[in-house]
N, C-alpha and C positions, 0 to 999 in steps of 0.2 A: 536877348530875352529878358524881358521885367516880369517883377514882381506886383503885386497888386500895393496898393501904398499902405493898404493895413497890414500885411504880412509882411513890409518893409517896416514899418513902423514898432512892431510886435519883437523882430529880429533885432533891432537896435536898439530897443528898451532890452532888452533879456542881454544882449555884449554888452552893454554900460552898465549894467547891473553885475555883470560877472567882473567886470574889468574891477568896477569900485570897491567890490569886495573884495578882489586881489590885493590893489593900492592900499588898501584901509589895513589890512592884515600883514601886508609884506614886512613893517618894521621888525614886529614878532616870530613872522619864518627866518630874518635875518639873525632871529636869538638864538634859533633852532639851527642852523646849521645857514652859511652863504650863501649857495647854492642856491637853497629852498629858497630865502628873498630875494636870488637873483629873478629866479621861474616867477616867483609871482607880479614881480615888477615889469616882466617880460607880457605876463599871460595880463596884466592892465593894459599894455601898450600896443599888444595883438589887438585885446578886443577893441579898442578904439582905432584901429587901422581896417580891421573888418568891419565896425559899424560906418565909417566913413564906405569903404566897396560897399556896404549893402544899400547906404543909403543913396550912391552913384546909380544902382541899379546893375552894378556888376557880380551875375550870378559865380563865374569861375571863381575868381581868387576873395570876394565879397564874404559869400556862403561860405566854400572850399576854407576860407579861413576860420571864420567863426567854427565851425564843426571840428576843426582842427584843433584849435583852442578848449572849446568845449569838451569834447573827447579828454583829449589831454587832462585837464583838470579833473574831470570827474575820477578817470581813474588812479590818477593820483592821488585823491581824496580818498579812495577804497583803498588804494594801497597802505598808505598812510594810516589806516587804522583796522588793519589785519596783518600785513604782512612787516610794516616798517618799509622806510625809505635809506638807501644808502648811507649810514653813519647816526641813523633814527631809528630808534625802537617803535614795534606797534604802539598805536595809541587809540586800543579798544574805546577805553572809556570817554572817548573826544566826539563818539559819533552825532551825538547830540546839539554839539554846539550850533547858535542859532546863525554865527555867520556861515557854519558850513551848511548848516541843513538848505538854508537862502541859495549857497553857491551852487551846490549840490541842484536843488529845484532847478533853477534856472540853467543850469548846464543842460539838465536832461530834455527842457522845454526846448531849447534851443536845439540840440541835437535830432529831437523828435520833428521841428521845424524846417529844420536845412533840408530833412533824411524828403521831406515834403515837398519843400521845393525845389529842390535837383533832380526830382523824379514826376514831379506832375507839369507838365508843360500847357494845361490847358487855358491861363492867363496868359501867357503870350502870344498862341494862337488866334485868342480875341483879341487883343490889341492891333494885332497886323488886317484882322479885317475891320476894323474900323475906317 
């Protein structure tokens, strides 16, 4: 089952958007604590494994990942500035920042995205009758 090529398109602009944010930032989570720049060197390297699945037109592990990813980050990001992260104090006054609010955005698009196409199967039912 495919995607229509603008909601594939749409999905792998918004993972290379999350991924680049991750890369561009991980130097600075590796200041904060290893771990955190391991995760976000990780959550770069997810989302350009998912944006390749999505752009194959593999919904299972394509999507399933991306959402995965996305998920993840987002609420790590809320955690991160309410509750603190293992060996991290909260960091109320960080919610602001323009890479997070970007990362932020785009996670939730994406996740709003996936939540859409794992559940509406009506493009691929036209495609098979064509």
């Amino acid at each position: 089952m495919r995607t229509s090529k603008i909601t594939a398109a749409v999905g792998i602009a918004l993972l290379l958007m999350i991924g680049a944010i991750h890369f561009a930032t991980a130097r600075d989570s590796f200041g904060d604590a290893t771990y955190k720049g391991i995760l976000f060197v990780a959550n770069g390297v997810g989302s350009l494994i998912a944006a390749f699945g999505v752009a194959r037109g593999v919904r299972t592990w394509g999507w399933g990942l991306g959402l995965l990813i996305a998920v993840s980050a987002f609420v790590g990001y809320a955690l991160s500035r309410t509750v603190g992260l293992p060996m991290l104090p909260a960091e109320p006054d960080k919610w602001f920042e323009p890479m997070g609010i970007a990362s932020f955005a785009a996670e939730g698009a994406l996740s709003l995205l996936v939540a859409w196409v794992l559940t509406h199967k009506v493009e691929a039912r036209q495609q098979h009758s064509i």
